[in-house]
C-alpha positions in Angstrom: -9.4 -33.4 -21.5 -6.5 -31.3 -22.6 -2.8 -31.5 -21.6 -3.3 -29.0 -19.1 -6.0 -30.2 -17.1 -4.0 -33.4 -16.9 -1.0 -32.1 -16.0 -2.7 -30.0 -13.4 -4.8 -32.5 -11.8 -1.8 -34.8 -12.4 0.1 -32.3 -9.6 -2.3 -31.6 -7.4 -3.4 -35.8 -7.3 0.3 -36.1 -5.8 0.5 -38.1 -2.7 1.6 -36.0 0.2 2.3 -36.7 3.6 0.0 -33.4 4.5 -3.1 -33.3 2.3 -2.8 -30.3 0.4 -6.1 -30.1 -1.1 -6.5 -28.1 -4.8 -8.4 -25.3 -2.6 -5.9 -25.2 -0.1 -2.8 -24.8 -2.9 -5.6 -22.3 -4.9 -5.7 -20.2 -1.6 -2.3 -20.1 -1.8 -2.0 -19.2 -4.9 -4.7 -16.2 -4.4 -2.8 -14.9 -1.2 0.8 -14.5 -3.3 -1.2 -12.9 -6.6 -3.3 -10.5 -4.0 0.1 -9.7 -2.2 2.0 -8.9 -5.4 -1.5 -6.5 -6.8 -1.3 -4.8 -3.6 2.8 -4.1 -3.6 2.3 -3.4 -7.6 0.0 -0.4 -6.2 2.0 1.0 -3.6 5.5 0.6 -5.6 3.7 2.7 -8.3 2.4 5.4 -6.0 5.7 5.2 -4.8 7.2 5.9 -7.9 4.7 8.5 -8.9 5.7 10.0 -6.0 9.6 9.6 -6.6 8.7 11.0 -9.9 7.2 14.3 -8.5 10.3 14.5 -6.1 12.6 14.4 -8.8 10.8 17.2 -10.7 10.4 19.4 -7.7 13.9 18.7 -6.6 15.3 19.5 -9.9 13.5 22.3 -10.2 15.3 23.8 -6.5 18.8 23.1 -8.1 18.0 24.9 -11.1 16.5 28.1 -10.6 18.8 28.3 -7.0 22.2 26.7 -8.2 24.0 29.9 -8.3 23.1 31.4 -5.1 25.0 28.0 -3.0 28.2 26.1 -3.4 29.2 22.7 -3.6 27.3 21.2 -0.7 24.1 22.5 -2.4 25.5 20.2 -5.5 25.9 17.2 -3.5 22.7 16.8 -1.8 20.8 17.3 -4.6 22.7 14.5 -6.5 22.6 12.2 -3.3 19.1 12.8 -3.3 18.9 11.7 -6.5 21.3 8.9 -6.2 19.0 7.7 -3.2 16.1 7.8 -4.6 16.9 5.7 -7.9 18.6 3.5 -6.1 15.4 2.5 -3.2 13.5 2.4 -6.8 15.6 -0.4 -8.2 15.8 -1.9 -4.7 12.3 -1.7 -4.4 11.1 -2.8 -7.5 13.8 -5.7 -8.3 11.0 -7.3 -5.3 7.9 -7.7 -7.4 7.8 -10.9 -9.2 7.6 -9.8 -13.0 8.0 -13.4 -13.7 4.5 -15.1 -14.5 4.4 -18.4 -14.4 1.4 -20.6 -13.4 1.9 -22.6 -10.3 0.3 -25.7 -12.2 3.2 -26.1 -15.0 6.3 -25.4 -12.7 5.2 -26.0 -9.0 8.7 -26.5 -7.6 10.4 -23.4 -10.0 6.9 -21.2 -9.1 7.4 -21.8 -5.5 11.2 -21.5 -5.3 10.8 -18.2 -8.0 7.9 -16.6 -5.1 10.0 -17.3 -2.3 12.9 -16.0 -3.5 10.6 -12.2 -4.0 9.4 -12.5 -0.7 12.5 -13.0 0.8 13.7 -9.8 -1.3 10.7 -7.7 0.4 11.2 -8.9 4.0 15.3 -7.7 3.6 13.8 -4.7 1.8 11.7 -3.7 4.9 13.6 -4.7 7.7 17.3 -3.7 6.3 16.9 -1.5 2.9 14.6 0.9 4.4 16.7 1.7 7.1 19.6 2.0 5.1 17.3 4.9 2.8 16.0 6.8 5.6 19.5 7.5 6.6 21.0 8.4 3.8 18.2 10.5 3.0 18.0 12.3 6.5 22.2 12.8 5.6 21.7 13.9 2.3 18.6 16.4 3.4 21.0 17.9 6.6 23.7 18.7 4.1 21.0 20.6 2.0 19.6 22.5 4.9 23.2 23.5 6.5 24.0 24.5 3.4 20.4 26.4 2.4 20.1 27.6 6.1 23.9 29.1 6.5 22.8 32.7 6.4 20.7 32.2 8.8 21.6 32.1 12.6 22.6 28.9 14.2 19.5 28.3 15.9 17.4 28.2 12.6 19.9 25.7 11.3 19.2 23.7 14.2 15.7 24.4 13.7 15.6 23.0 10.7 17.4 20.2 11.8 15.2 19.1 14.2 12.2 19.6 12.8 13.5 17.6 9.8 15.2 14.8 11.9 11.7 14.5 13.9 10.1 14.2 10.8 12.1 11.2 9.5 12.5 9.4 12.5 8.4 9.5 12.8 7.9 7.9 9.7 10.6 5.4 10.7 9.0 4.3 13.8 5.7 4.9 12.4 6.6 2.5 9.5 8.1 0.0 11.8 5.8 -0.5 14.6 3.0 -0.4 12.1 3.4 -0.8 8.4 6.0 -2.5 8.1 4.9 -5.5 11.0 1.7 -6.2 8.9 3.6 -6.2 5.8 6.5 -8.8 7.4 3.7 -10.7 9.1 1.9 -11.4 5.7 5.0 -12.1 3.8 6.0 -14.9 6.7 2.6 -16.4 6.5 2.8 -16.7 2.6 6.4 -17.9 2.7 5.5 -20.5 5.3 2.4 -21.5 3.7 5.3 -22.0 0.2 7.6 -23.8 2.3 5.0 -26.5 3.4 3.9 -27.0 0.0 7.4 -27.0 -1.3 8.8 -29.6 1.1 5.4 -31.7 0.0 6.3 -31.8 -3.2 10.5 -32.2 -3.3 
């Protein structure tokens, strides 16, 4: 028998006050790793997308950069500056870190719960945070593309915009975002349990 399988069934042949059995901390194990697959996917369609934003939006400051003034300026950089800045946010989540539960259970555990903890403030605070400054960076752009106009197509374009936003928040919240928290609490809990077995 190598080193490994000792050391592994040399963890999970720890007495515990709950029986964790070595399918039970396996299942575990599978829910954090099919959790982090399934946010690697949507952060890089996310990113892919942010990508595509960036071109398009660079492309509108570009070609229409003389015809506007400074507001024009600033809400194409703010857009920028938001978008960057959810990425890093966004991605500082994912647990690049891959360690093995079997060689470091107390530094694995602590390591995942510390990620999950990252996504749940992501979702519930970060988010909220974006979506503003992205609905206030995207009503500077549209006073400022819309000002020939007449005041009712501003507001318009306001509303239609601000309708838009707040859609996806609430859409987000009441449903994407409460299956995502409530499968982040369950694999935190389910860490917790094992973690306080094993301290």
């Amino acid at each position: 028998m190598n080193s490994f399988e000792e050391m592994q069934n040399s963890w999970l042949s720890q007495p515990l006050d709950k029986e964790f059995t070595p399918s039970a901390v396996l299942s575990i194990q599978s829910k954090w790793h099919n959790h982090q697959r399934k946010f690697l996917i949507s952060s890089l369609c996310m990113s892919i997308g942010f990508l595509a934003t960036f071109i398009v939006t660079g492309w509108i400051y570009f070609e229409f950069r003389q015809e506007y003034r400074w507001p024009f300026e600033i809400s194409i950089a703010a857009i920028y500056v938001i978008l960057i800045t959810f990425l890093i946010v966004t991605w500082r989540s994912y647990g690049f870190k891959k360690e093995r539960m079997e060689v470091s259970s107390v530094d694995y555990i602590t390591y995942q719960l510390k990620k999950l903890q990252w996504q749940r403030k992501t979702l519930t605070k970060y988010v909220w945070i974006y979506m503003i400054l992205l609905w206030l960076a995207l009503s500077l752009y549209i006073i400022e593309i819309t000002k020939r106009g007449t005041l009712l197509f501003t507001l318009t374009a306001l509303g239609v915009t601000t309708a838009y936003i707040a859609g996806i928040m609430l859409w987000s919240k009441f449903y994407k975002q409460k299956k995502q928290i409530q499968t982040i609490d369950d694999i935190s809990d389910d860490l917790k349990e094992v973690l306080k077995e094993i301290e």
